[in-house]
C-alpha positions as CSV (number, residue, x, y, z in Angstrom):
1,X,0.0,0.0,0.0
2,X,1.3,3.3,-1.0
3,X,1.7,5.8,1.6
4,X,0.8,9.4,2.1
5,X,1.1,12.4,4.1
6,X,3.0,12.3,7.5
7,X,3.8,8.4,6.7
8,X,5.5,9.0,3.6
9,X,7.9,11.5,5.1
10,X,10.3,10.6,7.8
11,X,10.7,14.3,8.8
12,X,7.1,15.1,8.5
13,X,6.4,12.1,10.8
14,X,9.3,12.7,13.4
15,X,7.8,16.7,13.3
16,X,3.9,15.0,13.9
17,X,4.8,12.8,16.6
18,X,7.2,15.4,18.5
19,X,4.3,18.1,18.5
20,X,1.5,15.1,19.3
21,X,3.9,14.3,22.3
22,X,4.2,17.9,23.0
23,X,0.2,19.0,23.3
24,X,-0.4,15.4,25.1
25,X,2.2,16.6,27.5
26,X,0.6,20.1,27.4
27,X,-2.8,19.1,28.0
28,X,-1.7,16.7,31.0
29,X,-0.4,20.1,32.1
30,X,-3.4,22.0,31.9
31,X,-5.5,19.0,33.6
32,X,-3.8,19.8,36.8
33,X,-5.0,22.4,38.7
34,X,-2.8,25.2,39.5
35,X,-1.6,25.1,43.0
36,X,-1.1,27.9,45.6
37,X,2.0,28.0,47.4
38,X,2.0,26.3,50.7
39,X,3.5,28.3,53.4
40,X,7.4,28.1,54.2
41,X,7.6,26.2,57.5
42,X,4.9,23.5,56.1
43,X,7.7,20.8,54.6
44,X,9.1,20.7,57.9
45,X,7.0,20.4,59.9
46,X,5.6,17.3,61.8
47,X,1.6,17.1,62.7
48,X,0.5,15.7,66.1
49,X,-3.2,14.2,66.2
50,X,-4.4,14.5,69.8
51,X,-7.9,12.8,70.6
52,X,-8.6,15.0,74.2
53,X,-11.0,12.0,75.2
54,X,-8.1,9.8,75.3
55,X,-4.7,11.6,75.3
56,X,-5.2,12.1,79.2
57,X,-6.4,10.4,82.0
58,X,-8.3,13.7,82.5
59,X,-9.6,13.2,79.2
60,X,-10.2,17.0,78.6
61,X,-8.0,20.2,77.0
62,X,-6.4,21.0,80.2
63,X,-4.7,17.5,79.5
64,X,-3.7,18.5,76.6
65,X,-2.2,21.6,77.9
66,X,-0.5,19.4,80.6
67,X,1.5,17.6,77.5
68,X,2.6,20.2,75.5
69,X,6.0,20.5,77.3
70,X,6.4,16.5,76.1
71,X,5.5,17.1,72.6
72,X,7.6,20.3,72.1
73,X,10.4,18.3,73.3
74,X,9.2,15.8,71.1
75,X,9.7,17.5,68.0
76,X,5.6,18.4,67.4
77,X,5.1,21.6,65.1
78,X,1.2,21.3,65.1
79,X,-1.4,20.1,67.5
80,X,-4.3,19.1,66.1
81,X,-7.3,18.3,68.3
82,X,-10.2,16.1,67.0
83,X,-13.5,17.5,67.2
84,X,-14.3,19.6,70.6
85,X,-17.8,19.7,70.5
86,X,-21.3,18.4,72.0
87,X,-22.1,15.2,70.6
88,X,-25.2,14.0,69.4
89,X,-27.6,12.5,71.3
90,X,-29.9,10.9,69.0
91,X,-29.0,7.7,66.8
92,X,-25.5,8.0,68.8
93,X,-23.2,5.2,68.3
94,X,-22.1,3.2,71.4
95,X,-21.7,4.7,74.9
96,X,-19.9,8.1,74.1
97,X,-20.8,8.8,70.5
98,X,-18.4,9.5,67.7
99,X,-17.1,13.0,67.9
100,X,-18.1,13.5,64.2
101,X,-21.1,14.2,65.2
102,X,-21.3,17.3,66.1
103,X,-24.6,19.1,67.8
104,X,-23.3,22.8,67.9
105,X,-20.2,23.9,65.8
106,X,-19.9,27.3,68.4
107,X,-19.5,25.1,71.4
108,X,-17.3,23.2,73.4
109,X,-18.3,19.6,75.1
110,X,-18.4,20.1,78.2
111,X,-16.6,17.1,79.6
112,X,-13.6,18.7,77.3
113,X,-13.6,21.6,79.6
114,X,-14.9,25.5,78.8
115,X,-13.6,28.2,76.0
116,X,-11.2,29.7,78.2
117,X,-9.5,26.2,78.5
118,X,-8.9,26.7,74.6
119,X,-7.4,29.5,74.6
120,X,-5.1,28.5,77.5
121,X,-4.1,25.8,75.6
122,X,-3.4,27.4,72.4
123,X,-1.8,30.4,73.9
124,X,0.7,27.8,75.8
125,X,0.7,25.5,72.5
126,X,2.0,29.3,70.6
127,X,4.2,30.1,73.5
128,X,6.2,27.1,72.8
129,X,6.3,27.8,69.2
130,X,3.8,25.6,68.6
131,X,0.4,25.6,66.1
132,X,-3.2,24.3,67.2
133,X,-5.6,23.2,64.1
134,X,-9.2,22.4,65.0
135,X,-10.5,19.5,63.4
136,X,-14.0,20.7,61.4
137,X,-17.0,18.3,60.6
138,X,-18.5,20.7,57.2
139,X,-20.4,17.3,55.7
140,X,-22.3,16.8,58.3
141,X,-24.1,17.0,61.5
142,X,-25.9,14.9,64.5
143,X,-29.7,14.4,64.2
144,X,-30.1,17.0,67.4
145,X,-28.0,19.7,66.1
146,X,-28.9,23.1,66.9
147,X,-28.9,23.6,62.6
148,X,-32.3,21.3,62.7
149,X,-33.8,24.4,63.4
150,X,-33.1,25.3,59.8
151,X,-34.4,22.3,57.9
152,X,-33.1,23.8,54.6
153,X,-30.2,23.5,55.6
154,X,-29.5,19.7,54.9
155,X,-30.1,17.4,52.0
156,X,-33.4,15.3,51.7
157,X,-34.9,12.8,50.0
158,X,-37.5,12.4,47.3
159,X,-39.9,12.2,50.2
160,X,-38.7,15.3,52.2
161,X,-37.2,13.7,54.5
162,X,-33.4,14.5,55.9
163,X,-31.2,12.0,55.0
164,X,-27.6,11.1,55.9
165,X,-24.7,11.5,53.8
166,X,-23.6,7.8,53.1
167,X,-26.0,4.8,53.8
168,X,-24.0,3.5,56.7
169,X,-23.0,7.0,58.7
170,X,-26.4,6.6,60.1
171,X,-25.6,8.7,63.1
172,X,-25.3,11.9,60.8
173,X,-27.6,14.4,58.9
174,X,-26.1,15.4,55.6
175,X,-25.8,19.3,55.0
176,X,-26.5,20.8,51.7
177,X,-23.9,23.3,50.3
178,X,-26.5,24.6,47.1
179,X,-27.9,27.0,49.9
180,X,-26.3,30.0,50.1
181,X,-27.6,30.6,53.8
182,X,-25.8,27.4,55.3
183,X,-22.4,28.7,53.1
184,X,-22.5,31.6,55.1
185,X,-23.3,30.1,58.5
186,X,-20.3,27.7,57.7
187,X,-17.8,30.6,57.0
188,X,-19.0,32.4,60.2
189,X,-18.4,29.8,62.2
190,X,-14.9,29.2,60.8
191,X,-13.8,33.2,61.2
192,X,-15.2,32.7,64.9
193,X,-12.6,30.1,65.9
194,X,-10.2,31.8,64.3
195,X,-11.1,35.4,65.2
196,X,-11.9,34.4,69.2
197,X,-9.3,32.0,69.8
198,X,-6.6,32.7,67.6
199,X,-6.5,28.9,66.4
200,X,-4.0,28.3,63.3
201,X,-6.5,26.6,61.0
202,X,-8.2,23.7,60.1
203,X,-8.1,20.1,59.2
204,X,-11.2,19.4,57.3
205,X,-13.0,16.1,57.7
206,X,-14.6,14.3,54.6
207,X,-13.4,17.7,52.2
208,X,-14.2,16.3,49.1
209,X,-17.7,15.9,49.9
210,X,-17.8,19.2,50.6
211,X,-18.0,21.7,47.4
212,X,-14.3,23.1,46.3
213,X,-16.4,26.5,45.7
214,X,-16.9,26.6,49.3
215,X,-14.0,25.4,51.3
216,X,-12.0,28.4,48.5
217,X,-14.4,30.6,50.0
218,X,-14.0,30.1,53.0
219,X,-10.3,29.8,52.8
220,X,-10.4,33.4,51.3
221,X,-12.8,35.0,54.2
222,X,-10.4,33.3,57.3
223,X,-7.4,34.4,55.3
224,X,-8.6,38.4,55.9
225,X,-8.1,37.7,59.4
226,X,-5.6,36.0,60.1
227,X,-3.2,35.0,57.2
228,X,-0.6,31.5,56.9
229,X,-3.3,29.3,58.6
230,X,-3.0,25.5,57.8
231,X,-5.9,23.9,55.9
232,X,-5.5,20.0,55.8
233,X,-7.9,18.1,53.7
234,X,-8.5,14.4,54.8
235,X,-8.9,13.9,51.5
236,X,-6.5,12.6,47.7
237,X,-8.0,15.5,45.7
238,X,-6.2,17.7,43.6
239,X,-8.8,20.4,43.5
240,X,-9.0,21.0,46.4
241,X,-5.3,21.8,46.7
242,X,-5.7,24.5,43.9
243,X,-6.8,27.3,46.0
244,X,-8.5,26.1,49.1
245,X,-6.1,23.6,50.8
246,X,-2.6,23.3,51.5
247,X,-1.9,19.7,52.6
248,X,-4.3,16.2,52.4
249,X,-3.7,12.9,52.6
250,X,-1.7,10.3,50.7
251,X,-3.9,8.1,50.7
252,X,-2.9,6.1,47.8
253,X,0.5,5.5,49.1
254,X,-0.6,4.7,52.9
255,X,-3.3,1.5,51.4
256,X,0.1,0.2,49.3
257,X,1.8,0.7,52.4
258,X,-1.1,-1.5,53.9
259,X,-1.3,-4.3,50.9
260,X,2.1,-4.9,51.4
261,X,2.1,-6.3,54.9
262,X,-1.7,-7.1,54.7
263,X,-1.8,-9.0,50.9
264,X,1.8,-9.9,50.1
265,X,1.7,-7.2,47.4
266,X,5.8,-6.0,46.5
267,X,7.8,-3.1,47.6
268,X,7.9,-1.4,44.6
269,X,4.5,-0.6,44.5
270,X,5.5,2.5,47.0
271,X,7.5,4.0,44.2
272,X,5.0,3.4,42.0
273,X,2.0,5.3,44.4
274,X,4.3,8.1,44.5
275,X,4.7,8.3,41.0
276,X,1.2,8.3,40.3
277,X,0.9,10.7,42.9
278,X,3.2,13.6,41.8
279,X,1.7,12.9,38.1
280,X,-1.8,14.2,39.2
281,X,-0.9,17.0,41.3
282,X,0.7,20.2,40.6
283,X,4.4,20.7,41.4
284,X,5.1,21.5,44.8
285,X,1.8,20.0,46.4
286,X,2.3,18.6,49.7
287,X,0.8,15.7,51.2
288,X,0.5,14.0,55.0
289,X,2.1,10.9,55.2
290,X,0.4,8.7,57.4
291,X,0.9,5.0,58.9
292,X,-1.7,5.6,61.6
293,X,-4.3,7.9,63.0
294,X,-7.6,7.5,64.4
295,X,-9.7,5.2,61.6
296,X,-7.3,3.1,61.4
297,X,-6.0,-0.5,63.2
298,X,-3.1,0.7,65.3
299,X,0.1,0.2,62.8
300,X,1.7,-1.5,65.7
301,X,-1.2,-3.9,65.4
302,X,-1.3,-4.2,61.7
303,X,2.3,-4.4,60.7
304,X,3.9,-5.8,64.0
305,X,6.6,-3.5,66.5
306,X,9.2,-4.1,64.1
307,X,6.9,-3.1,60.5
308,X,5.6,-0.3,61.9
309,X,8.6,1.2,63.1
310,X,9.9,0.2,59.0
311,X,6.8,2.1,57.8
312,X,6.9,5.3,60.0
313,X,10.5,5.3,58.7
314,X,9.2,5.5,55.3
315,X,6.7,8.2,55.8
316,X,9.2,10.4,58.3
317,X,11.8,10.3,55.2
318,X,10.3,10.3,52.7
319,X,8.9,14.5,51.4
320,X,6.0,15.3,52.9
321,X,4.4,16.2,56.4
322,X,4.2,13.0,58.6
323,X,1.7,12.5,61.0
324,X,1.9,11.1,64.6
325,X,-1.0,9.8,66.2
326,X,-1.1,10.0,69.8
327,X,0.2,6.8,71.3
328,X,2.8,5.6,68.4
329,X,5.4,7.8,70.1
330,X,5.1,5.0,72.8
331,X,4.0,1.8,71.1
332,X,0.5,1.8,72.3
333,X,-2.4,-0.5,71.0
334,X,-5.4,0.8,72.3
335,X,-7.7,1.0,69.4
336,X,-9.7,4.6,68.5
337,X,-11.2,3.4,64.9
338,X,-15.2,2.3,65.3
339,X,-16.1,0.9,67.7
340,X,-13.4,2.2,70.2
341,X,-13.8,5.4,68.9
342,X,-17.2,6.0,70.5
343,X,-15.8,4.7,73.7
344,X,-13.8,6.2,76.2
345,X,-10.1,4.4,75.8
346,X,-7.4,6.4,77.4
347,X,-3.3,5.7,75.5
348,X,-1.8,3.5,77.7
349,X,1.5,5.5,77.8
350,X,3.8,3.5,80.1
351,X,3.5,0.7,77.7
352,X,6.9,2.7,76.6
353,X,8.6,0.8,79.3
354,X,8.6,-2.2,77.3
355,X,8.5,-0.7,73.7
356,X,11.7,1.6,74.5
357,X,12.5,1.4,71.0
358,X,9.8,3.6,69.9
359,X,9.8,6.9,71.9
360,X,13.7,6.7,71.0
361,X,13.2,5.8,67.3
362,X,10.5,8.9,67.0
363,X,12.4,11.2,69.2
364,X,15.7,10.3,66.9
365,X,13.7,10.3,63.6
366,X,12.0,13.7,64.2
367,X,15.7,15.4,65.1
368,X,17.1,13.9,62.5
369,X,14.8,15.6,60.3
370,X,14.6,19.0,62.0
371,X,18.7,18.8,61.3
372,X,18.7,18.5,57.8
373,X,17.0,20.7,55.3
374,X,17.7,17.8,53.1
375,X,15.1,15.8,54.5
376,X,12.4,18.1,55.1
377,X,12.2,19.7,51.7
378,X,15.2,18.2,49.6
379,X,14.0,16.4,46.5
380,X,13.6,12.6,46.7
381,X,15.0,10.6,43.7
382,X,14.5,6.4,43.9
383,X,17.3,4.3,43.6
384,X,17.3,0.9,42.0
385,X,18.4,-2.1,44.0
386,X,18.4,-6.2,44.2
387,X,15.7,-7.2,45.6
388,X,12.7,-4.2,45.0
389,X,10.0,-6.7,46.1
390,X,10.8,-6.7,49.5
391,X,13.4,-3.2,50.0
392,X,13.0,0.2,48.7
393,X,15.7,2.8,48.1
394,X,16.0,6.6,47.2
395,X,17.8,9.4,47.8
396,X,16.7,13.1,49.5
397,X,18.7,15.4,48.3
398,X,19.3,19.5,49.2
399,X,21.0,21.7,50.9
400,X,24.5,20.6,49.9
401,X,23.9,17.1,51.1
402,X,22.2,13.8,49.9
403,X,20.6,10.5,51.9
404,X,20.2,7.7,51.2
405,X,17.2,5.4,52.9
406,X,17.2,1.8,52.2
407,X,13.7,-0.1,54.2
408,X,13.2,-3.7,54.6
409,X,9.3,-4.5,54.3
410,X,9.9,-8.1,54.8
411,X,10.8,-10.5,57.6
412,X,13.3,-12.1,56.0
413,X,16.8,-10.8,56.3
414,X,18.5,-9.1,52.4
415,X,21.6,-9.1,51.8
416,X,22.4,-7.3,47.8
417,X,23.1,-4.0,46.1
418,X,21.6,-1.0,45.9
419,X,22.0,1.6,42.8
420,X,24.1,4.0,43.8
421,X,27.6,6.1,44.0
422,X,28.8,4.8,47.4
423,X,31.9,7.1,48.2
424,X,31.3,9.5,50.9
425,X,28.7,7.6,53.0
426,X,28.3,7.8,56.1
427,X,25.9,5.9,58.1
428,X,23.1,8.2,60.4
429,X,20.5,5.7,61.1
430,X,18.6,6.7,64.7
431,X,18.8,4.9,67.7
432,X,22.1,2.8,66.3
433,X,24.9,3.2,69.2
434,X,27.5,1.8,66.9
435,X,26.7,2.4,63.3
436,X,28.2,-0.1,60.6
437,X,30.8,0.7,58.1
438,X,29.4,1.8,54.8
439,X,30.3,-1.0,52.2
440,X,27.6,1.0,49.7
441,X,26.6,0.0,47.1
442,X,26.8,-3.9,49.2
443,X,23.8,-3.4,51.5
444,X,22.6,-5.9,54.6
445,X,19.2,-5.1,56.5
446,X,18.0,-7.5,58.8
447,X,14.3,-8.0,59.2
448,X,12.1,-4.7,59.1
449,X,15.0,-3.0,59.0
450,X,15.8,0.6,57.9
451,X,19.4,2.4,57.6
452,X,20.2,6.0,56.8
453,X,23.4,7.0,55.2
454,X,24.3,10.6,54.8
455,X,27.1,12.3,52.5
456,X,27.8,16.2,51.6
457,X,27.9,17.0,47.7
């Protein structure tokens, strides 16, 4: 068959495909959405989830307050407290009720203490250098919320009757964002905790079911009164991040994490998640790594002491924000997903008496990090190696130096090679009292074991 055109002409055809390849990549471009710039202290900083119910044996914000001295020392940047108000009464789930859902957004429970206990605590939380972010329920509220007086302002069904947001969250109303009138009540309320207690922003349960047109106005009407506040989406959304938000979740990358130990599934897969990750959000977006927090099975419980020390080694090197959940920083297993989470089950904190090798692995890890620009905002670059089934590799790189993180996810000892330039190397790992010689690019990690080597460029 005779050909024509752009087939008949090797130029032609080289100049097609180079411009095809060019508006595919150029379109891909477009399809993300642009991306505000997070503020400057974000990358390094590390979040602290705090549950009052259960952080203290008090069980209230002046127990809270009474731990800040421990989690400054700790390394915590930001404090952020689960929800702090009423719970529903009606359709509540088990004794105490999930703190989801909420009765009055303008309130505080009172078994968490009063308003001035807030802003004790997040004056003493900013006198430490610290940040407080209030954890906001916008979805949704409890069937006895104040907000029934406004029917209008929640979803219904066919019948007229006010429905819940997903079949199964039976203990909540669903609110409906096409009324103008609840957008501004929302925004109100937001400005108020920000305006009368000075908090430092919000993470933002269920925020993609939430309109974007609303969490960007509301980001816009707080920022007029108090500018740099931190907006943390438990969401994987990237349009939210555009204008709105300035951190969510990696989700993706914490359920490989999960199928890994969970299903067998290989190590590579991380790399992969990340991958797929940067390709859908704009450059520079920053995400919360996470092996824990409160919906989840305690890591310890899921992975094993020694896994979920491999994975919080992973998520506190890798770039991002990590998260702590309180409790890891001692190896506790009390549970605070559903059920538990509607119960009152305090951390067991002297648990750390046994499981020494966590508070000195996160109180290493975190000053490791806080050292070395290089690992809070250095670029991260993945490194080939023998045996990527079971071990991942990569670099961080900045700030005149480079490391490089090698993580056993597997309970079998490796012994191989690992892609990389080895001269210079210097072995950093935290918590190791006698660190081996560097044989890089020969690497041995024992069982859910992770090393850190460090070298200046």
């Amino acid at each position: 068959m005779a050909r024509t055109g752009r087939e008949a002409c090797p130029t032609l055809a080289l100049t097609w495909w180079l411009m095809t390849r060019s508006s595919w990549a150029l379109l891909a471009a477009l399809a993300i959405p642009l991306m505000a710039a997070p503020p400057d202290w974000l990358p390094g900083t590390v979040i602290y989830e705090v549950f009052p119910r259960d952080f203290s044996p008090a069980g209230d914000l002046n127990g809270v307050t009474a731990g800040l001295d421990r989690l400054h020392q700790l390394g915590v940047d930001v404090v952020w407290l689960m929800p702090i108000h009423p719970i529903g009464q009606v359709k509540r789930k088990g004794t105490l009720g999930s703190p989801y859902s909420v009765r009055d957004y303008y309130a505080i429970d009172p078994s968490y203490g009063t308003k001035d206990d807030l802003k004790r605590l997040v004056a003493e939380a900013h006198r430490r250098g610290m940040r407080v972010i209030l954890d906001i329920v916008a979805n949704h509220t409890a069937w006895d919320s104040v907000m029934m007086q406004t029917p209008e302002f929640y979803k219904h069904n066919a019948a007229g009757q006010i429905i819940s947001p997903v079949p199964d969250w039976d203990d909540v109303a669903g609110l409906d964002y096409s009324n103008p009138k609840l957008r501004a009540y929302m925004i109100d309320m937001l400005r108020y905790w920000i305006r009368d207690f000075d908090v430092d922003g919000f993470r933002c349960d269920a925020a993609s079911m939430v309109p974007v047109s609303f969490w960007e106005s509301a980001r816009a009407e707080v920022d007029k009164i108090k500018p740099g506040t931190l907006w943390l989406a438990e969401a994987h959304d990237p349009p939210l991040m555009a204008k709105a938000f300035d951190l969510d979740y990696a989700w993706p990358l914490h359920s490989t994490l999960t199928a890994i130990f969970s299903q067998g599934e290989p190590a590579r897969d991380l790399r992969a998640a990340w991958e797929q990750e940067r390709a859908q959000y704009a450059k520079g977006a920053l995400h919360m790594r996470i092996s824990d927090d409160h919906d989840e099975e305690r890591a310890i419980v899921r992975f094993g002491k020694g896994g979920a020390l491999a994975a919080s080694a992973f998520m506190f090197t890798l770039d991002g924000v990590p998260l702590l959940y309180e409790g890891m920083e001692a190896g506790d297993t009390t549970e605070s997903g559903g059920p538990p989470l509607f119960e009152k089950l305090p951390v067991f904190w002297k648990i750390a008496e046994r499981r020494t090798e966590f508070p000195r692995f996160y109180a290493g890890m975190i000053a490791l990090r806080r050292a070395h620009p290089a690992l809070e905002q250095g670029e991260t670059e993945w490194l080939r190696n023998s045996d990527d089934a079971r071990v991942v590799t990569y670099l961080r790189k900045g700030g005149g130096e480079e490391f490089l993180v090698a993580i056993n996810f597997s309970n079998q000892p490796f012994l191989g090679l690992v892609d990389a330039a080895a001269a210079g190397f210097t072995e950093v790992t935290p918590g190791v009292e006698k660190a081996r010689p560097s044989a890089l690019p020969s690497l041995a990690l024992n069982a859910w074991e992770f090393r850190i080597f460090r070298r200046a460029r």
